[in-house]
N, C-alpha and C positions, 0 to 999 in steps of 0.2 A: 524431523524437519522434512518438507514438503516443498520439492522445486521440478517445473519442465524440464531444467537441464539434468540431463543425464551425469554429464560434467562435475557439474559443483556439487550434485550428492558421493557422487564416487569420492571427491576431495572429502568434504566433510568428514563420510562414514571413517575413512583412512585417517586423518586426523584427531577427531574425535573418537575415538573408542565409544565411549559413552552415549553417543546420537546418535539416530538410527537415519540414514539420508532414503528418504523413499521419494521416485520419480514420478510425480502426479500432477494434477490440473486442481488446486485448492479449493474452486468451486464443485469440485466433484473428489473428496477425497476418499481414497481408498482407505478408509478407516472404518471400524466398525462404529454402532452407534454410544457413546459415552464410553468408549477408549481412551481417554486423556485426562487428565486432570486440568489443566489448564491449557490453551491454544492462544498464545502469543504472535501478534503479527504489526510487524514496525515496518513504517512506510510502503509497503504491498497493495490496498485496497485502491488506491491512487491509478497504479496501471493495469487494473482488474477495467475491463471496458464496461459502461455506464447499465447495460442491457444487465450484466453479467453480475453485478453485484450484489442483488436479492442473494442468487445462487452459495456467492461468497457466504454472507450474513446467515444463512442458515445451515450450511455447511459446520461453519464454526460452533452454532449452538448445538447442532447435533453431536459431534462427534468431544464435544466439554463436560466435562463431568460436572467440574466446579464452579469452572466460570472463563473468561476469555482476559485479555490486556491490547488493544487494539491500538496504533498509533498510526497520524497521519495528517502530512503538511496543511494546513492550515488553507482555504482557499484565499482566504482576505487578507492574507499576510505577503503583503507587498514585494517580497523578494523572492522568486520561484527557485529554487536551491539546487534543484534539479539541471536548470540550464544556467544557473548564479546569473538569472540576468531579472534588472526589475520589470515588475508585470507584464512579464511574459504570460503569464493565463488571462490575462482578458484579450490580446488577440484574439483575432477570429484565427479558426483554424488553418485555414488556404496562407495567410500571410507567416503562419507560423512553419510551413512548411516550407516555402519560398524561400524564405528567412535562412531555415536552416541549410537550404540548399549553397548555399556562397557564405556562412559562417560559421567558426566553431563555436559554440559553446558550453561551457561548462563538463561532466563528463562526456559532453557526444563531441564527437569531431565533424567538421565541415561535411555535411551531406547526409548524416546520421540524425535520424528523428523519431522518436518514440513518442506517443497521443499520451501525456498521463493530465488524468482529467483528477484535480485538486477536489475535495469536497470540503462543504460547508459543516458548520456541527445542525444545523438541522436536516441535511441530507444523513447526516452521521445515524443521527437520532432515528431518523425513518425506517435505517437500516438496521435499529439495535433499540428499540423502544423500550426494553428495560435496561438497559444500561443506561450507565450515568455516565457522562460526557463533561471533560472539562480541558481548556484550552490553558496549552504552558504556556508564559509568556516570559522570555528571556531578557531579551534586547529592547522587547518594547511596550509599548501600551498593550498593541496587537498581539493575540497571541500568534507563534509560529507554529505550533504544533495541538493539533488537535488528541485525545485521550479519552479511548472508550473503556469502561471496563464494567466485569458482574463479577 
């Protein structure tokens, strides 16, 4: 497992016997090439910033042996989960910051704002052109969660 916090690999490794908590930047992993057999990543590429996600997507194909399982909120899916508030991602940015400055929502509390930018399955697609991409859909027509995988 692969996180900037120093923190939560320390927990992990300690917890987990079996998982190895290593502290790195995912778009740049310290892995060799085709080290893994599979690279599982669930809602992560979301707060990967927009510039930085090429970096991500081949990161993962390098260091996959077999193949990847990649999941991720839905962009068109009406309820942003993240801040449990409805279409919160089609703000513009400046109001969404404003926003959060005088309210809590959802896991941030009042003042606390992290940028995660939702993707679409053809932004998905552009990042993962042979993977096959398919949208779960739970609750609605719409799917809520997007699903790449090779």
């Amino acid at each position: 497992m692969i996180d900037l916090d120093r923190k939560s690999m320390e927990t992990i490794s300690r917890e987990f016997s079996h998982v190895e908590g290593i502290v790195g930047d995912a778009c740049d992993m310290p892995l060799k090439d085709k080290s893994v057999d599979f690279v599982f990543s669930n809602a992560v590429i979301e707060h990967i910033d927009k510039e930085r996600r090429y970096f991500f997507a081949n990161e993962i194909r390098r260091v996959a042996r077999k193949g990847y399982f990649i999941t991720t909120p839905n962009f068109y899916f009406p309820f942003k989960l993240h801040y449990l508030c409805p279409f919160f991602q089609y703000l513009p940015e400046g109001f969404k910051k404003f926003f959060k400055k005088y309210f809590s929502l959802g896991h941030y509390g009042k003042g606390a704002y992290e940028k995660i930018d939702l993707l679409t399955k053809k932004e998905l697609k552009t990042l993962f052109p042979e993977g096959n991409i398919l949208g779960l859909k739970i609750t609605s027509f719409i799917p809520e969660t997007l699903i790449c995988w090779k």
